[in-house]
Backbone as CSV, one residue per row, in Angstrom:
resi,resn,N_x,N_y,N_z,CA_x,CA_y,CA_z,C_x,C_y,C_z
1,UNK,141.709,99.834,69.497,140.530,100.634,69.254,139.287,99.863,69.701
2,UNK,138.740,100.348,70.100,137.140,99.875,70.685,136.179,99.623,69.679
3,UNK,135.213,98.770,69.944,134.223,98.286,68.538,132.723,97.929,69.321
4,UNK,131.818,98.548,68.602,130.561,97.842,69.063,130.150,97.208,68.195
5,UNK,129.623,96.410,68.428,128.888,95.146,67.094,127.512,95.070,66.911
6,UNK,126.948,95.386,65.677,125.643,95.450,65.506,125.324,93.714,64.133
7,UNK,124.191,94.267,64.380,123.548,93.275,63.297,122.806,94.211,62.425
8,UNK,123.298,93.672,61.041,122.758,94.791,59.991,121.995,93.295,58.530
9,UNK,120.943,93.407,58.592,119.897,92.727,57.854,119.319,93.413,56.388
10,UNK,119.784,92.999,55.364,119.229,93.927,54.010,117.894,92.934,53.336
11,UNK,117.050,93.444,53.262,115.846,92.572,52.405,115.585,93.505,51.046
12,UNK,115.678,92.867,50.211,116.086,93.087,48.666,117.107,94.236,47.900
13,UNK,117.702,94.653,48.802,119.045,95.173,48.488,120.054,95.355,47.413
14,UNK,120.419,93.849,47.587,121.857,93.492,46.601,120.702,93.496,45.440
15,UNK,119.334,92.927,45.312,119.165,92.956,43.642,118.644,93.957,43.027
16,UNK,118.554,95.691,43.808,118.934,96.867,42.699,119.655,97.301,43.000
17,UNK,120.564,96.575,43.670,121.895,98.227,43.290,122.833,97.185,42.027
18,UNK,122.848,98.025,41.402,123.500,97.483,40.140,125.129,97.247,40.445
19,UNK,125.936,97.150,41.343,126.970,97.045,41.714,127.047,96.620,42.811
20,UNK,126.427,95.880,43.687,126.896,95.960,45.278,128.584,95.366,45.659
21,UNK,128.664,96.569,46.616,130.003,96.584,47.447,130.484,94.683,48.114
22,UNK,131.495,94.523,48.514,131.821,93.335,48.855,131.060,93.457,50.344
23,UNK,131.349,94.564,51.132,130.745,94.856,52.291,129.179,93.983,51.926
24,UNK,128.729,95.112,51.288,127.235,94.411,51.296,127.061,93.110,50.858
25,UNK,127.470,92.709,50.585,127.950,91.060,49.582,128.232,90.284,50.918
26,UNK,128.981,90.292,51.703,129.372,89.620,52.766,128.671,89.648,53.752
27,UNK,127.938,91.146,53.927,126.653,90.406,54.789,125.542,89.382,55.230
28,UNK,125.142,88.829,53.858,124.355,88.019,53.829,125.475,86.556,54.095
29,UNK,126.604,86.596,54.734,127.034,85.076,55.030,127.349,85.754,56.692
30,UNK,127.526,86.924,56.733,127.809,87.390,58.260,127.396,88.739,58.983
31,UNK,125.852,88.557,59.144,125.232,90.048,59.360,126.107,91.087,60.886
32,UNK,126.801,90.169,61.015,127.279,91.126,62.531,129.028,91.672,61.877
33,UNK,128.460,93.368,62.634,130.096,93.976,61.925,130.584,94.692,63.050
34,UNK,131.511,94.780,63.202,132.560,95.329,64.207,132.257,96.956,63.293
35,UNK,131.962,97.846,64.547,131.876,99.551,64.130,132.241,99.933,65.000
36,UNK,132.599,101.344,64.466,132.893,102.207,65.683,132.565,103.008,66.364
37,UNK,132.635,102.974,68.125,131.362,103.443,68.616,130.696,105.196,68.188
38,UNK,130.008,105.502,68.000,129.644,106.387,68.167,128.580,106.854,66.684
39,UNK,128.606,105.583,65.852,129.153,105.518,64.417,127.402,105.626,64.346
40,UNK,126.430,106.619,63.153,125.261,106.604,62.710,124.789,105.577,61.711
41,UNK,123.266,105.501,61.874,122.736,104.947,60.850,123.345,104.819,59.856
42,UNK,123.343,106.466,59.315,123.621,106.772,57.618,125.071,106.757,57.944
43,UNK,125.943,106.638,58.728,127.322,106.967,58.161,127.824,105.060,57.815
44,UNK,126.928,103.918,58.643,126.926,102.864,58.664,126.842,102.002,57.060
45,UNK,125.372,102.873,56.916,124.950,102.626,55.626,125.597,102.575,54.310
46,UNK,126.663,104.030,54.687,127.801,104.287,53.663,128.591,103.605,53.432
47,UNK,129.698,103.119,54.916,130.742,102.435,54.899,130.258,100.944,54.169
48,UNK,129.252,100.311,54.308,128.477,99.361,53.934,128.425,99.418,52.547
49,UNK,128.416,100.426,51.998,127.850,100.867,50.165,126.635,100.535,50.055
50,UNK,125.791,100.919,50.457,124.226,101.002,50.723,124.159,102.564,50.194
51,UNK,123.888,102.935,48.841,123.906,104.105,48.293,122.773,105.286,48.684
52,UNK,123.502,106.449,49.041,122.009,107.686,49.882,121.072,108.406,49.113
53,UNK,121.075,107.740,47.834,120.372,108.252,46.709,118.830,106.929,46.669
54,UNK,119.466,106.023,47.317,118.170,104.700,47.536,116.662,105.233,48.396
55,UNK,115.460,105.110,47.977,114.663,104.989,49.780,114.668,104.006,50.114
56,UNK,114.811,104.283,51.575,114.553,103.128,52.219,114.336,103.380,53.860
57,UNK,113.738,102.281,54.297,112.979,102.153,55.363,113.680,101.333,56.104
58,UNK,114.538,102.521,57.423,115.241,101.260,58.750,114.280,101.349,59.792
59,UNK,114.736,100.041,60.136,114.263,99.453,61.899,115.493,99.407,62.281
60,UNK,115.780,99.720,63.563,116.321,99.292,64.600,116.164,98.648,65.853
61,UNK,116.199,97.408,66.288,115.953,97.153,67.316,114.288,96.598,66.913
62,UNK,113.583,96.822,65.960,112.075,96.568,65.504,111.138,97.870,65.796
63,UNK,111.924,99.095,65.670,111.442,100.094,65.642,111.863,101.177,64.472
64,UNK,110.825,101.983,63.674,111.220,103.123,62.517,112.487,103.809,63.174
65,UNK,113.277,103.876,62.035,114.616,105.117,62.926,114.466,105.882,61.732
66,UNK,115.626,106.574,62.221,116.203,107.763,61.610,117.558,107.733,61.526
67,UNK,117.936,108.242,60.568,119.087,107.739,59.936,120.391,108.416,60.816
68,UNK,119.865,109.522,61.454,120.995,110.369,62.799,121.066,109.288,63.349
69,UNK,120.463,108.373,63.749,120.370,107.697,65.311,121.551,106.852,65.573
70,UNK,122.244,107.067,67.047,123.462,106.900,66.968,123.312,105.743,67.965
71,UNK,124.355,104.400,67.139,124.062,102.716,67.288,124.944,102.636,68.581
72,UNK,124.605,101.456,69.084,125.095,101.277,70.403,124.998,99.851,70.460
73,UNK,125.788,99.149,71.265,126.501,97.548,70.941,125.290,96.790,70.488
74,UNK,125.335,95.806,70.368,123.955,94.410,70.198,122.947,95.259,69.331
75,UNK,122.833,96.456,68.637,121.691,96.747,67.847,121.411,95.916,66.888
76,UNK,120.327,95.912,66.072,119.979,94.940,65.206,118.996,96.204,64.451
77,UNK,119.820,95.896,63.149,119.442,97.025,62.039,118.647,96.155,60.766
78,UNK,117.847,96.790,60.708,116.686,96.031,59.227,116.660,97.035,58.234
79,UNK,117.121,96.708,57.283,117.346,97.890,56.351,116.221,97.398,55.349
80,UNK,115.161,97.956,54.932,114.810,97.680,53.484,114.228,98.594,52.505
81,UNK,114.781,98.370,51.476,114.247,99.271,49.654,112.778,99.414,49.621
82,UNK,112.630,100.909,49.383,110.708,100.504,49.045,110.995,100.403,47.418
83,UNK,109.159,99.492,47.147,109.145,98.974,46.163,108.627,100.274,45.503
84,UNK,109.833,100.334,43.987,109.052,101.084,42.989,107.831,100.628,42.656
85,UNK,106.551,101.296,41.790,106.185,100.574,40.924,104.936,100.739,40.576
86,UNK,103.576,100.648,39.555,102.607,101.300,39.362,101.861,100.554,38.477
């Protein structure tokens, strides 16, 4: 099976999700993951356990995306939580 490899970057992440996945756990010792081509933002996000109930704000590449946007080899994904708060 064929694989494109991205880089996927979480900044404050693991400390609200009250459970994070091993996926997401293992990122922070190895941000690059073997996917499969054709594979979205949000379907990325999932397999990851990056929950779709979170906001949050991606870059790709150092640009705003959208969560359709469909990844292609060497991307470099910045995922981050906006801050609750008042």
């Amino acid at each position: 099976m064929n694989t494109i490899k991205v880089t996927v970057n979480c900044h404050g992440l693991i400390q609200i999700i009250n459970e994070p996945s091993p996926n997401l756990l293992g990122l922070k010792s190895n941000p690059t993951l073997s996917v499969e081509p054709g594979i979205t933002v949000k379907r990325l996000l999932y397999e990851i356990g990056i929950p779709g109930s979170l906001d949050l704000l991606i870059f790709v590449d150092g640009q705003p995306s959208r969560f359709d946007l469909i990844l292609e080899d060497g991307m470099r994904i910045d995922v981050f939580s906006l801050a609750a708060g008042g």
